[in-house]
FIPA-92950 format. One line per 10 residues: number of its first residue (from 1); for each residue z, y, x of C-alpha. Coordinates in Angstrom, 2 decimals. Example, Ala and Ser with C-alpha at 12.3 -4.5 7.8 and 13.67 -1.06 7.14 Angstrom:
1> 7.80,-4.50,12.30  7.14,-1.06,13.67
END
This chain:
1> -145.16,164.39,77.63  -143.02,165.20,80.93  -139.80,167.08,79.43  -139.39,170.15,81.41  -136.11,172.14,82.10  -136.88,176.03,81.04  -133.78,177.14,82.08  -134.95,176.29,85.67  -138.10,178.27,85.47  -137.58,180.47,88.24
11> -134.60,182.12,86.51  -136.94,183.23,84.45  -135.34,181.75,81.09  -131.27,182.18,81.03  -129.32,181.04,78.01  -125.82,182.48,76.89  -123.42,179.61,76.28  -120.45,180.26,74.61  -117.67,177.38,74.05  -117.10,178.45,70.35
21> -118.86,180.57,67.73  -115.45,183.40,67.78  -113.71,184.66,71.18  -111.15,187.20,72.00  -111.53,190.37,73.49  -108.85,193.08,74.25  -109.79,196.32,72.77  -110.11,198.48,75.19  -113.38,196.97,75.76  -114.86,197.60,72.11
31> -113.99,200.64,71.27  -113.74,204.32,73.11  -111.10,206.79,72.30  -112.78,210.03,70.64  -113.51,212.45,72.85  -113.07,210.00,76.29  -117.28,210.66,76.56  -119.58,210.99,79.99  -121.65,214.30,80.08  -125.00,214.69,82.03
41> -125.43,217.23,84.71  -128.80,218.39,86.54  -130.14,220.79,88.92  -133.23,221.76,91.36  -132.63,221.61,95.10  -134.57,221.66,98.11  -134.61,218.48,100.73  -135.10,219.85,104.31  -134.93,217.75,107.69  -137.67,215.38,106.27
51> -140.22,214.23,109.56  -143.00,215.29,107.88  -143.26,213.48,104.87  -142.14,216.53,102.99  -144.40,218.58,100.26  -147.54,219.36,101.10  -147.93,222.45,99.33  -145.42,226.35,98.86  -143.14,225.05,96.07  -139.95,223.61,98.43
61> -140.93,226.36,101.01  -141.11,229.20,98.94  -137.65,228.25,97.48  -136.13,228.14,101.30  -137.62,231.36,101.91  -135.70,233.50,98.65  -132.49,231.56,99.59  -132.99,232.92,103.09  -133.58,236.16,101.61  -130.42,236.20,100.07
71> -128.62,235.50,103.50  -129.99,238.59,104.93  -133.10,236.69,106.96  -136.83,237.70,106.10  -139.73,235.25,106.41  -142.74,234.26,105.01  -144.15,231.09,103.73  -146.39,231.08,106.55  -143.51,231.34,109.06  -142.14,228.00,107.88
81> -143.44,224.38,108.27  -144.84,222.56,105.37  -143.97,218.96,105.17  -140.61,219.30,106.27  -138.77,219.67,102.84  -138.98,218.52,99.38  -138.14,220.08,96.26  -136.35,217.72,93.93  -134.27,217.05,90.79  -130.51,216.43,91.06
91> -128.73,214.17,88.00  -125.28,213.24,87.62  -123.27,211.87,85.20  -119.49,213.35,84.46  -116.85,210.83,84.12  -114.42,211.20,80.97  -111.53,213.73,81.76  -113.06,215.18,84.95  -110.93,217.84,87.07  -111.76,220.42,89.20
101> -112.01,219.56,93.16  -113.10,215.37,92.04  -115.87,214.45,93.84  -119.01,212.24,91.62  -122.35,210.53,93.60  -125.81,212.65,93.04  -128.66,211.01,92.44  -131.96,212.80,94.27  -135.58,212.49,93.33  -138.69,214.26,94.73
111> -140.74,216.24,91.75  -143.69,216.99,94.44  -145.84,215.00,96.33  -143.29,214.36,99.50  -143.70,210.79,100.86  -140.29,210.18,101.34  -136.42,211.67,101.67  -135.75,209.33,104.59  -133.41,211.44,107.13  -133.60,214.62,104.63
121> -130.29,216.95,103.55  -129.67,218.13,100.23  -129.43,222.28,100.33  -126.39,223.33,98.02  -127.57,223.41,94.59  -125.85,224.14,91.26  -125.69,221.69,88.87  -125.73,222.15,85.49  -124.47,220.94,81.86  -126.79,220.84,78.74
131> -124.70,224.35,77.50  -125.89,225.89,80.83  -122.66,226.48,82.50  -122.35,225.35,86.41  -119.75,222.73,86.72  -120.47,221.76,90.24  -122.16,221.79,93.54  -124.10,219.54,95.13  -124.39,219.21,99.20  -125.09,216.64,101.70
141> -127.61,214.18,103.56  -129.62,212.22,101.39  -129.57,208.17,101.35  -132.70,206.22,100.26  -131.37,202.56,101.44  -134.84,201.84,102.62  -137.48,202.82,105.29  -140.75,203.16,106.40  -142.96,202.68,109.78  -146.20,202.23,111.52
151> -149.12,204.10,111.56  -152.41,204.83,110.10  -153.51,201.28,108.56  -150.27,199.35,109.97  -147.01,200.47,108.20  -144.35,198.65,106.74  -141.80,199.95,104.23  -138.68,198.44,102.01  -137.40,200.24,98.60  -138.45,203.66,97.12
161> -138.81,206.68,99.29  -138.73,209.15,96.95  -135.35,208.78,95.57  -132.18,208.56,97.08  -128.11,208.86,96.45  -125.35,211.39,98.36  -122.22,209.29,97.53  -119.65,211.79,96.42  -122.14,214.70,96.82  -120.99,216.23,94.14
171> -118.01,218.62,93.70  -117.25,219.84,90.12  -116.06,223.95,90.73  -114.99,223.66,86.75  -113.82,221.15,83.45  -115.89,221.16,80.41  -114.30,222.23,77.20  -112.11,218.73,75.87  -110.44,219.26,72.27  -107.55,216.59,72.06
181> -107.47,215.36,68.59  -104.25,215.56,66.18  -101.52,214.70,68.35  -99.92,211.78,65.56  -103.80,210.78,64.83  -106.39,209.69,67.33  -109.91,208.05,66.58  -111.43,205.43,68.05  -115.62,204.78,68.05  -117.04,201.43,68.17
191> -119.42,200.63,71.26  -121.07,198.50,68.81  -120.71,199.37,65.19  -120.42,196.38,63.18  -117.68,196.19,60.19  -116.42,192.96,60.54  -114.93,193.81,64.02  -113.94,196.88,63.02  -111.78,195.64,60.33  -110.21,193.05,63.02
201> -109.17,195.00,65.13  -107.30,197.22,62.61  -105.80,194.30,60.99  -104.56,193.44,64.71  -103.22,196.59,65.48  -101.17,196.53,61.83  -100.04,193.05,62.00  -98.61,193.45,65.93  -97.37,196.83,65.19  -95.82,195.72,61.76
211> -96.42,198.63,60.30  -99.66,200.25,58.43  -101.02,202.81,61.08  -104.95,201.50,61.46  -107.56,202.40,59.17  -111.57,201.74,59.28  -113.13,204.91,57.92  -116.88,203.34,59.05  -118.62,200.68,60.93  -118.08,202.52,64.07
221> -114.61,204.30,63.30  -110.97,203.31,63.53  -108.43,206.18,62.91  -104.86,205.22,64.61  -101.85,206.91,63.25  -99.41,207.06,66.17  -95.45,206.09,64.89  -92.75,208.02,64.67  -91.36,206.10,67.39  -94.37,206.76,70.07
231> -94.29,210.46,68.83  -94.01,211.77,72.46  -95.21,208.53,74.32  -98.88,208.72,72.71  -100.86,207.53,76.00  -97.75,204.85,76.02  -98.44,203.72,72.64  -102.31,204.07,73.13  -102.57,201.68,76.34  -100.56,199.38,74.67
241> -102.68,198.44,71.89  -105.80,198.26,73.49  -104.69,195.53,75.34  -104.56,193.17,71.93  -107.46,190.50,71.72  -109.20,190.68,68.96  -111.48,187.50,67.87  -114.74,188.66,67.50  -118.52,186.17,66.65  -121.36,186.81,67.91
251> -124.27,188.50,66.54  -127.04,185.67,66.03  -129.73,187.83,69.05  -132.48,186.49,71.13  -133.64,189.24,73.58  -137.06,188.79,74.91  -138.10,190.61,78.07  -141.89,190.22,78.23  -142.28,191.96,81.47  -140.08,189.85,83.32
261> -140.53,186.51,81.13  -136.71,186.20,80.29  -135.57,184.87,77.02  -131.49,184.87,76.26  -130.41,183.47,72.93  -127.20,183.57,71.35  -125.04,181.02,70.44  -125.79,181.70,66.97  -128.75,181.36,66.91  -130.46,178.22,64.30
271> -133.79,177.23,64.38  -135.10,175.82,60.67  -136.61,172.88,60.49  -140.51,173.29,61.34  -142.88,171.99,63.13  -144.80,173.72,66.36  -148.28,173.08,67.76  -149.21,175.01,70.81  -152.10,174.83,73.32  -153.15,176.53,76.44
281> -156.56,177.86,76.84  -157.85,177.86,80.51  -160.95,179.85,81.52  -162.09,179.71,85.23  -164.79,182.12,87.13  -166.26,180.89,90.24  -168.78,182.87,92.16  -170.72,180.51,94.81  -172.82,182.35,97.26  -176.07,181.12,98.69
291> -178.03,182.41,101.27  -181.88,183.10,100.30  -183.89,182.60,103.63  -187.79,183.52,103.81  -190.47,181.15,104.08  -192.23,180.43,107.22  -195.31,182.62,107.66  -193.62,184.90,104.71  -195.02,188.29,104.60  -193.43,191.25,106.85
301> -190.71,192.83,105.31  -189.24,189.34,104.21  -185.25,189.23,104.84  -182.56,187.15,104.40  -180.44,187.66,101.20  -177.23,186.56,100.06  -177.38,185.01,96.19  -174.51,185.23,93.77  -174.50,182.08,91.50  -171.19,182.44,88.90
311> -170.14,179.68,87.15  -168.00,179.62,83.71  -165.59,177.01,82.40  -163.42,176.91,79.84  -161.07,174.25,79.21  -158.53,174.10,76.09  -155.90,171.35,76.44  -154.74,169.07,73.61  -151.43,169.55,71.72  -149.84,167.51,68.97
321> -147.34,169.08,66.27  -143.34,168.80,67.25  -140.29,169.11,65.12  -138.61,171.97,66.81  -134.91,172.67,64.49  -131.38,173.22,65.85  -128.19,174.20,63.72  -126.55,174.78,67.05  -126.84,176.26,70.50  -127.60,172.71,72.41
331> -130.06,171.40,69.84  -132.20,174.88,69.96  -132.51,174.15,73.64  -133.34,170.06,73.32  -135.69,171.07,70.75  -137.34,174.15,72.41  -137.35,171.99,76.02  -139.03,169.17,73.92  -142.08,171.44,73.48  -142.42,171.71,77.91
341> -143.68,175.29,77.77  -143.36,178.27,80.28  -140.77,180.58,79.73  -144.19,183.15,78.50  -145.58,180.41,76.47  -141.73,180.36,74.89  -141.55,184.50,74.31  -144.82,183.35,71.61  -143.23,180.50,70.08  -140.26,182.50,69.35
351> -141.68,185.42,67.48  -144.18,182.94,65.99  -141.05,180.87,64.62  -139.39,184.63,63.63  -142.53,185.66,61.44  -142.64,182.10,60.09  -139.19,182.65,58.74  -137.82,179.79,60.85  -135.81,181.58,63.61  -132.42,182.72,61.92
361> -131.77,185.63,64.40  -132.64,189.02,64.93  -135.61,189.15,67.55  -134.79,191.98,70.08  -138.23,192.72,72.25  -137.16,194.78,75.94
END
């Protein structure tokens, strides 16, 4: 059997290697300080400009027409071309500590049947938090990063149509509510909760500090005490410490993506020792067409007629049992490349091997 390299495949199969099974991190990168959180904005607008691949029916035009209305300019729906605008949905996402006058991206995306924002401007629109408060205004011509051309059968196009960015289209007109916490306590969440990291990093903080200021409440929750010394230099004091590296392992993970045929395992990963069979199974249609021609001296009426003739094979290849096992991150990926499967015939082995009771990981499936 021809050994075959999966982690060639197309890029289809990546592997994370790690050189040990515990490396350092700084802290700022595991943990968020309470109340440092993004917030979600949205809002309806209206797209105008667009060379008619706008909406086809009222709904973007009958929202120009009240906002002309409320400039002091009457028309009807009639009185205004369809096609030319789009009404859409406007998203955003607040940055932690946001101030008045600071500028975000918006990203646009047609809710009718418009054919694409190419060229189109974004009519000032309100966006919204989930309390229903306006915290900004969005303004500004619309940028899809793609195109399309041609006519009627001949047309070529590159990316989506229908949605687009305005980079900084955003300007926030007002700060959501932030409550500091204690000003000689802060808390800090976990991106990933896990207790054994948790407990490091508070035993780092301690040990550098010299002094017994971290505690782990939860998996996900450090509260920091800030000293007596730092009592007016909290930021100071708060910058400071998450620059410590922390050792942190590895969870032992494989993530399968099934859609795209990508497989990462961890470092942790081991493989018990068991033994794998696996086969393909190949079965081929072919459709041969034969013409049907009459006979001489056939009677009128007699034509020529085209015959279908479908054939059906099916064709299962041999496979022999192999010892797939692996106590570390190399001999999971000599055993695994021993078996010369696709990266799809892999994503089976694996959660075959995981219901077997073989693969010591958790199984993650995108």
């Amino acid at each position: 059997m021809k050994l075959k390299k999966l982690i060639s495949i197309s890029s289809l199969l990546s592997f994370l290697l790690f050189s040990s099974n515990i490396y350092a991190e700084k802290i700022k990168d595991l943990v968020m300080l309470e109340g440092a959180r993004e917030n979600l904005l949205i809002g309806y607008g209206i797209v105008v400009g667009l060379d008619g691949t706008g909406d086809k029916g009222n709904v973007a035009v009958s929202g120009i027409v009240n906002m002309l209305k409320k400039m002091g300019i009457n028309l009807s729906v009639n009185d205004i071309k369809q096609k030319d605008s789009a009404a859409v949905m406007i998203t955003a996402t607040l940055p932690p500590f946001p101030k008045a006058g600071m500028k975000i991206d918006a990203l646009i995306s047609a809710i009718g049947d418009a054919k694409s924002l190419q060229g189109g401007t974004l009519l000032l629109s309100p966006m919204k938090g989930a309390d229903g408060n306006i915290y900004g205004l969005a303004q500004g011509p619309v940028s899809i990063g793609g195109f399309i051309g041609g006519t009627g059968g001949t047309t070529t196009q590159k990316n989506h149509l229908t949605v687009g960015r305005i980079p900084q289209g955003i300007i926030l007109e007002k700060t959501p509510p932030f409550e500091l916490p204690l000003k000689n306590e802060y808390r800090y969440f976990l991106k990933k909760p896990d207790l054994s990291t948790a407990v490091s990093i508070s035993k780092k903080i301690n040990d550098s500090i010299d002094e017994n200021i971290a505690q782990v409440i939860d998996h996900s929750t450090i509260s920091i005490r800030i000293p007596d010394r730092y009592s007016k230099k909290e930021f100071e004091f708060l910058t400071m410490i998450e620059d410590f590296e922390v050792k942190i392992s590895l969870p032992a993970k494989v993530v399968i993506n099934e859609r795209t045929g990508t497989v990462v395992i961890g470092e942790n990963v081991k493989i018990l020792p068991v033994a794998v069979s696996h086969g393909n199974l190949t079965i081929e249609v072919k459709t041969d067409y034969s013409v049907s021609q009459p006979m001489p001296f056939a009677p009128r009426g007699a034509q020529t007629v085209v015959v279908p003739e479908r054939n059906l094979k099916a064709k299962e290849e041999k496979s022999a049992l192999v010892e797939v096992s692996g106590v570390t991150l190399g001999e999971v990926v000599k055993a695994l490349n021993a078996l010369g499967v696709t990266p799809r015939d892999l994503i089976s082995i694996l959660q075959a091997l995981k219901a077997a009771g073989a693969l010591n990981a958790d199984l993650e499936i995108l």
